[in-house]
C-alpha positions as CSV (number, residue, x, y, z in Angstrom):
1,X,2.8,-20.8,32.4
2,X,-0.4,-19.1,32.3
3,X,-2.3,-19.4,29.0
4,X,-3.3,-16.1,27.5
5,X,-6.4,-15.5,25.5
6,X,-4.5,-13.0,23.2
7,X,-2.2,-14.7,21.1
8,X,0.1,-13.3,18.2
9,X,-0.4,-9.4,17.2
10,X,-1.2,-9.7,13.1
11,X,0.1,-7.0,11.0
12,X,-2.9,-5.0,9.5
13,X,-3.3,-2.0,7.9
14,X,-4.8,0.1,11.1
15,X,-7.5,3.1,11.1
16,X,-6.6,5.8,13.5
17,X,-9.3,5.8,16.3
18,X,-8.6,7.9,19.8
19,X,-9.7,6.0,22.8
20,X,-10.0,7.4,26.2
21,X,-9.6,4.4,28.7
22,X,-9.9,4.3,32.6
23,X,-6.9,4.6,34.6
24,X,-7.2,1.3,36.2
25,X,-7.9,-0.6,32.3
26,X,-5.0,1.2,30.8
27,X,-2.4,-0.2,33.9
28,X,-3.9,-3.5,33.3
29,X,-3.7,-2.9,29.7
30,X,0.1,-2.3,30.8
31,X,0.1,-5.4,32.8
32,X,-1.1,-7.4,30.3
33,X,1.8,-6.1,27.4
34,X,4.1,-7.0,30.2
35,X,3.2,-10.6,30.5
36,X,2.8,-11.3,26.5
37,X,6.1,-9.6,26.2
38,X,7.9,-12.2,28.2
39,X,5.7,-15.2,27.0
40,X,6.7,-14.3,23.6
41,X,10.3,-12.9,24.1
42,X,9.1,-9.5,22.4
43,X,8.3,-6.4,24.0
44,X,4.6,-5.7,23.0
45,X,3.3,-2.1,23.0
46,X,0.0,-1.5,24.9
47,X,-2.0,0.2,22.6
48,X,-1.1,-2.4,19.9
49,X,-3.8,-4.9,22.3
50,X,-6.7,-3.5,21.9
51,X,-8.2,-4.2,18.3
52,X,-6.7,-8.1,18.8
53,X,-8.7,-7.8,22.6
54,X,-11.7,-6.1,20.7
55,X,-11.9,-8.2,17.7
56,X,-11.5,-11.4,20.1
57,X,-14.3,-10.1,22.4
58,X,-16.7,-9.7,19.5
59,X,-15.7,-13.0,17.7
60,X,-16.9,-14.6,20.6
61,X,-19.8,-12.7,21.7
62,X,-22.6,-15.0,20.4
63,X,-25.5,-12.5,21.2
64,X,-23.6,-10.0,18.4
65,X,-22.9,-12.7,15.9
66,X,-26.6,-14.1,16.3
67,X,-27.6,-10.3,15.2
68,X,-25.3,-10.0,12.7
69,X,-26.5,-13.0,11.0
70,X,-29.8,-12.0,11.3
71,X,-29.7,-8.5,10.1
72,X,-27.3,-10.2,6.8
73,X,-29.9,-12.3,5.9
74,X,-32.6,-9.4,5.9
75,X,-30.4,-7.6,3.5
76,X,-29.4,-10.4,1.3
77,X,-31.7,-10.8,-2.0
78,X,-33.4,-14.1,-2.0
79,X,-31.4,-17.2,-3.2
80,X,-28.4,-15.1,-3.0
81,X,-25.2,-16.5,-1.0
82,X,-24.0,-14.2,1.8
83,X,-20.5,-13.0,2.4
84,X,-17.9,-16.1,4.0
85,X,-17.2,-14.9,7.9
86,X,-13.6,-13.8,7.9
C-alpha cells in the first residue's frame, strides 16, 4: 500500500472560498479522493482535499515559513514572546 501524504480530513469550521482549478488538477483531485476513500474505508469528497493539501504544502514550504518568521519578529515589540506555531 501506497503511503499518502494527506492523512485524516480534521473537522474545522471552513470559510467559503471559490476556486477555479484546471481540468487535468481537478481529475487528479478526483483520483486522489478515490484512493484515500479506499485506504480509509470512507468515501472522501474532492473539494474536502484542498485546505488539508494547501495547509500541508505551506507547513512544509520552508522558504514561506523562513518569511513568516521573519516578518513576526519585525512586528513583535522587543522582549515580547511571539505567538506558538499552531
Amino acid at each position: 500500500m501506497a503511503k499518502l501524504k494527506l492523512g485524516p480530513l480534521e473537522d474545522n469550521k471552513p470559510v467559503k472560498l471559490a476556486v477555479e482549478l484546471p481540468a487535468a488538477l481537478h481529475r487528479d483531485l478526483i483520483a486522489y479522493a478515490e484512493i484515500l476513500g479506499r485506504e480509509s474505508g470512507k468515501a472522501v469528497d474532492p473539494a474536502k482535499l484542498i485546505a488539508p493539501m494547501v495547509d500541508r504544502f505551506m507547513a512544509t514550504d520552508r522558504g514561506f515559513a523562513k518569511l513568516r518568521h521573519a516578518a513576526r519578529s519585525r512586528s513583535q515589540p522587543a522582549g515580547s514572546v511571539p505567538p506558538k506555531a499552531e
